[in-house]
Wavefront OBJ file of the C-alpha trace (Angstrom):
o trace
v 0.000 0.000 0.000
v 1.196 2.865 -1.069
v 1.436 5.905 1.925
v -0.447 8.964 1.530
v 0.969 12.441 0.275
v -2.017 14.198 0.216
v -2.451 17.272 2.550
v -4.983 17.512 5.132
v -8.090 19.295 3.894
v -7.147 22.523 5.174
v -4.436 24.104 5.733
v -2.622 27.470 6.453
v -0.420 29.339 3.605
v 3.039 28.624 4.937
v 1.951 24.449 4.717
v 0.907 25.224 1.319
v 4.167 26.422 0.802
v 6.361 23.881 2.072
v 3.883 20.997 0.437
v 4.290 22.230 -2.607
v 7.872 23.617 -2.729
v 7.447 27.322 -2.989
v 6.961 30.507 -0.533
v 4.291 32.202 0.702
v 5.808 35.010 -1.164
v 5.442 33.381 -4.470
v 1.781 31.896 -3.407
v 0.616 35.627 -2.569
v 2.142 36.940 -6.539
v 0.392 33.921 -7.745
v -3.052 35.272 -6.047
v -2.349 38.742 -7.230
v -1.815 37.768 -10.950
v -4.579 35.791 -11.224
v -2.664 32.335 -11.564
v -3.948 31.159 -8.682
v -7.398 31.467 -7.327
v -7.967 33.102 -3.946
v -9.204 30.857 -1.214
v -11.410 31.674 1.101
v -10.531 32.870 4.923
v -11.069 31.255 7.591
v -12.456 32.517 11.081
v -8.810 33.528 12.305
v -8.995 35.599 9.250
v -5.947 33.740 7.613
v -6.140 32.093 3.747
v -6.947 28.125 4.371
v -5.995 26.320 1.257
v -7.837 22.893 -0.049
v -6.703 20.042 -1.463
v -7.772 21.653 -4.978
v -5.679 24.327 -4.125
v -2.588 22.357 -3.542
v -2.797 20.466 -6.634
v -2.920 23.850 -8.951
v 0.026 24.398 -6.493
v 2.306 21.523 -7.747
v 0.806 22.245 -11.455
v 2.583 25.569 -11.306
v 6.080 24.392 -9.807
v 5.862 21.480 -12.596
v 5.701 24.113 -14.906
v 8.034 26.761 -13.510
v 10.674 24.067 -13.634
v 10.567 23.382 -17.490
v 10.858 27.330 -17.978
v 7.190 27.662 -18.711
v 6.193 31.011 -17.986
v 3.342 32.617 -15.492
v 1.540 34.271 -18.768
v 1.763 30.919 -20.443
v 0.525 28.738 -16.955
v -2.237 31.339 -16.499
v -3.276 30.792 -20.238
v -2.770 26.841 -20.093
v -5.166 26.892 -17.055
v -7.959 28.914 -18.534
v -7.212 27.329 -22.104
v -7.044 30.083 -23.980
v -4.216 29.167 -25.671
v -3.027 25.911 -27.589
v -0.473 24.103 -25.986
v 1.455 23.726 -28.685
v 1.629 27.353 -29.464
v 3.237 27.539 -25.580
v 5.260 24.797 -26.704
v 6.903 26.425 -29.549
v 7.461 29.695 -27.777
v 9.051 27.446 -25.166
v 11.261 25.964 -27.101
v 12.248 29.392 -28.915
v 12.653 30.508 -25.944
v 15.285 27.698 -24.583
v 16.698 27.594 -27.505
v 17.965 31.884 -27.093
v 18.762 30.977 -23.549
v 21.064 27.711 -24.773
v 22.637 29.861 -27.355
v 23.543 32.880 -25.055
v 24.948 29.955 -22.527
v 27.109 28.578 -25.279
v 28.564 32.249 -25.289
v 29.070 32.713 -22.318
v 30.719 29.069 -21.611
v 33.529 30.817 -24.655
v 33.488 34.138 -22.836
v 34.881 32.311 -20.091
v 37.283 30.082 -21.693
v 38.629 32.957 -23.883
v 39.252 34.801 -20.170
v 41.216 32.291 -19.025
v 43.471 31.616 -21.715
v 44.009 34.898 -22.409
v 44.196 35.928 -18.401
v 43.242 39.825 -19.177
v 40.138 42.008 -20.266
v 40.886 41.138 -23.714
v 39.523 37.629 -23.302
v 35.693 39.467 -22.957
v 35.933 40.823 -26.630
v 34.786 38.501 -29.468
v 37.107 35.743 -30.177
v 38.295 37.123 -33.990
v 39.965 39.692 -31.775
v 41.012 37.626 -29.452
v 42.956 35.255 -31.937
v 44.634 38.223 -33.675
v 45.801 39.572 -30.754
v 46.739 36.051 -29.279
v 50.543 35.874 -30.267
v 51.016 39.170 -28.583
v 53.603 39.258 -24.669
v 51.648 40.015 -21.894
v 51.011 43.950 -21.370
v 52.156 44.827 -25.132
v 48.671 46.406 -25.647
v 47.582 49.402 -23.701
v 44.339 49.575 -21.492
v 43.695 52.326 -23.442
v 43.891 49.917 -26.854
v 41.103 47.321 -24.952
v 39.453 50.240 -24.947
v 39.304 51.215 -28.584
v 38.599 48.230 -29.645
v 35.679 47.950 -27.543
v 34.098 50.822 -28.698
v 34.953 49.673 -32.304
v 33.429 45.966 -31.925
v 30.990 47.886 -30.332
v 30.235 49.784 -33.650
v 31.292 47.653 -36.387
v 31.055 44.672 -35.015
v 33.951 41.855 -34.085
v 35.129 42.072 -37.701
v 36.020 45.891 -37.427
v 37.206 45.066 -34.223
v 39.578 42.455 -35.589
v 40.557 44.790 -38.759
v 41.974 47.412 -36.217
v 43.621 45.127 -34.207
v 46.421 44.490 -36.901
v 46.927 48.337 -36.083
v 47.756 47.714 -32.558
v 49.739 44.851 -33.042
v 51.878 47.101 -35.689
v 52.364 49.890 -32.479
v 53.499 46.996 -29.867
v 55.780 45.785 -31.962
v 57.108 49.259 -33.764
v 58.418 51.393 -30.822
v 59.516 54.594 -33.230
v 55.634 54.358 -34.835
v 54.441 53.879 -31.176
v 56.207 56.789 -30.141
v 54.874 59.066 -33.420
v 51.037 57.688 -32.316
v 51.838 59.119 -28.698
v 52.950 62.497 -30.296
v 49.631 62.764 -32.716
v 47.488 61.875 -29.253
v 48.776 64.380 -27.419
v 48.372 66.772 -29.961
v 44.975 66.669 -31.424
v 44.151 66.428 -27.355
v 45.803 69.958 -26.537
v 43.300 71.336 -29.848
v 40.455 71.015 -27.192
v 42.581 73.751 -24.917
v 42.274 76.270 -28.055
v 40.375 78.896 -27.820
v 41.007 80.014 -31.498
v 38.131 79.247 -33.420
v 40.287 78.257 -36.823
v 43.356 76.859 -34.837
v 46.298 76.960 -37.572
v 47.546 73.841 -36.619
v 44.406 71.990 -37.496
v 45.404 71.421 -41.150
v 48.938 70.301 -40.302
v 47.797 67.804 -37.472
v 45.443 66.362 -39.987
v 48.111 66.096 -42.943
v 50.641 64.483 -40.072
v 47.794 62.395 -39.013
v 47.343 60.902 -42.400
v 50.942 60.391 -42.903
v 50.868 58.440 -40.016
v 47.752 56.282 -41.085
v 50.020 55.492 -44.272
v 53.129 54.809 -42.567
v 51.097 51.834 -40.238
v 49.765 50.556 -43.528
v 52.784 50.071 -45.332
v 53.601 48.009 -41.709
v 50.754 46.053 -41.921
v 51.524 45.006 -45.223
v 55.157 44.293 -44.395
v 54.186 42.357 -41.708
v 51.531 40.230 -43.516
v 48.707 41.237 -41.692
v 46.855 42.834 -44.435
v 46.829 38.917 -45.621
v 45.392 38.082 -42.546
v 42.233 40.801 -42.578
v 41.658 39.361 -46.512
v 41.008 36.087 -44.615
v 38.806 37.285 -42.372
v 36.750 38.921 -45.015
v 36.282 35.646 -46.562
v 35.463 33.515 -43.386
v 33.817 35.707 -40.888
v 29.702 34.827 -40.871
v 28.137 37.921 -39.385
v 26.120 35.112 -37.378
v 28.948 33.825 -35.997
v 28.884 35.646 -32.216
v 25.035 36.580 -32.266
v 26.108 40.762 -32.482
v 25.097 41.130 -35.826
v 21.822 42.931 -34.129
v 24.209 45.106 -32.215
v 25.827 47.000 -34.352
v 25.529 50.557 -35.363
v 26.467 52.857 -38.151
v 29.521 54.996 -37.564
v 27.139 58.307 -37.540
v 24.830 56.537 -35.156
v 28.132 55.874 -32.323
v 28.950 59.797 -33.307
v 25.797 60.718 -31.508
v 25.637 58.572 -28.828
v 29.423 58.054 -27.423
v 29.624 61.703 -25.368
v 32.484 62.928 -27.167
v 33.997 66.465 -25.916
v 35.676 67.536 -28.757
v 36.445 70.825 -29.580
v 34.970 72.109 -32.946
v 38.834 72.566 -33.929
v 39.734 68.936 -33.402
v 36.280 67.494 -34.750
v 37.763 69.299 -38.031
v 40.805 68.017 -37.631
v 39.249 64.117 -37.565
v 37.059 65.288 -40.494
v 40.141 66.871 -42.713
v 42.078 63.650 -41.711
v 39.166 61.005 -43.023
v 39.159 63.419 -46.346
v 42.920 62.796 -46.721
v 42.024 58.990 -46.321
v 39.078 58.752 -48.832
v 40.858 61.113 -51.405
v 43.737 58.301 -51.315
l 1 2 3 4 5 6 7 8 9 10 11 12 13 14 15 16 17 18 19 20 21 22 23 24 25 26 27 28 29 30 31 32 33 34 35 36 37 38 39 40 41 42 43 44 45 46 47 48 49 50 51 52 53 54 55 56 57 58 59 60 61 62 63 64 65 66 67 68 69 70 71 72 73 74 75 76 77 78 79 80 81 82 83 84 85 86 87 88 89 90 91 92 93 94 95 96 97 98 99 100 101 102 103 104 105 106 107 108 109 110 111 112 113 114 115 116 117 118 119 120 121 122 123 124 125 126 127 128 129 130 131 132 133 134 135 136 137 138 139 140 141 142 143 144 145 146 147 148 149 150 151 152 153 154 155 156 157 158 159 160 161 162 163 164 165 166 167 168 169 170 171 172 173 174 175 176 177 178 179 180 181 182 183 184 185 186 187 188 189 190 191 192 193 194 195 196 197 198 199 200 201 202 203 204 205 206 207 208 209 210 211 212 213 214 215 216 217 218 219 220 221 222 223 224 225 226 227 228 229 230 231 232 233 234 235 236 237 238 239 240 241 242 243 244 245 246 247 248 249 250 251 252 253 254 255 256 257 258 259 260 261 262 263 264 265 266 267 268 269 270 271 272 273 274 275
């Protein structure tokens, strides 16, 4: 004979609770969404729940457990919905959270074989970066290329990592990057409104630009980017959805540029397209 499990016929919220493997908080958000019905009070005042009660009880932890959600176990219980329909947006569901897990699970293997921020950025960027000492990029390089995965995606990201590996490795081009920084930085001091040093900066700037291509190329890694162009699926780390244009990051990264250096960038990107 098998013993008994069911609940006596009565029985105060906090029993409920502990029959049926929840809280009282939960019971009392199930009452107040309308997933579970309200029992009546007994003379003391206090919620006495029936057999009925407790069932509907286990129902919703059954349910809870396989990810279904309250919505869902409200509509399966008034059956306004077809099951199948919760089914399938169940299983869409499961199948986002799997896919996000699987990303995470790299996330975290990329962190420790890497063993520095870099490991959080897509793994294109990662693997360029990968033959690289320990400390030969900047903090402030993690940060550039976060901002540019952010806006063009890991591929970007990856493209302008060949640039960084060129000024770790290229101490004299390193230096002439430090130079160009500093700068276009003290054109946000100006208070001229047409600095005259705007134009030079931005023909320095380009010369620059050309001097880490022709490194690139020396170095092979403008082979490298080709490849990536031909293998990289846009699919491949879910972000396609999460990139922006270039003008869109303009207007919402708070840049405080002066007007003086904004020209600058904008003479300097002119320089680039004309060539």
């Amino acid at each position: 004979m098998y013993p008994s499990v069911t609940p006596p016929r009565q029985v105060k919220i906090g029993d409920a609770a502990a029959f049926a493997g929840t809280t009282p908080r939960a019971i009392r958000h199930y009452h107040q969404i309308g997933l579970l019905p309200e029992p009546e009070r007994g003379g003391d005042g206090r919620r006495r729940y029936g057999y009925d009660d407790i069932i509907r009880l286990l129902w919703i932890r059954k349910m809870a457990e396989a990810g279904i959600s309250l919505d869902d176990m409200r509509a399966a219980f008034d059956e306004t919905r077809d099951i199948e329909e919760n089914l399938s947006r169940l299983a869409e569901t499961l199948a986002a959270q799997e896919a996000n897990i699987k990303r995470q699970r790299a996330t975290v293997q990329r962190l420790r074989a890497v063993g520095s921020p870099l490991g959080l950025l897509s793994d294109l960027v990662t693997d360029r970066l990968s033959h690289l000492p320990p400390g030969a990029l900047r903090p402030s390089d993690l940060d550039a290329l976060l901002a540019t995965e952010r806006i063009f995606g890991p591929l970007g990201a990856a493209i302008q990592a060949s640039a960084f590996i060129v000024l770790a490795t290229h101490p004299a081009l390193r230096a002439e990057e430090d130079r160009l920084d500093a700068a276009e930085a003290a054109l946000d001091d100006g208070v001229e409104p047409d600095d005259p040093r705007v134009e030079e900066l931005a023909a320095q700037r380009y010369a620059h630009h050309k001097a880490l291509d022709q490194a690139i190329e020396t170095a092979g890694l403008d082979t490298a980017e080709e490849k990536l162009f031909e293998n990289y699926d846009a699919d491949l780390e879910g972000e396609e959805d999460m990139q922006m244009s270039a003008f869109e990051a303009v207007t919402k990264m708070p840049y405080d540029f002066s007007p003086d250096r904004m020209r600058c960038m904008e003479l300097t990107a002119q320089l680039l397209g004309e060539h």
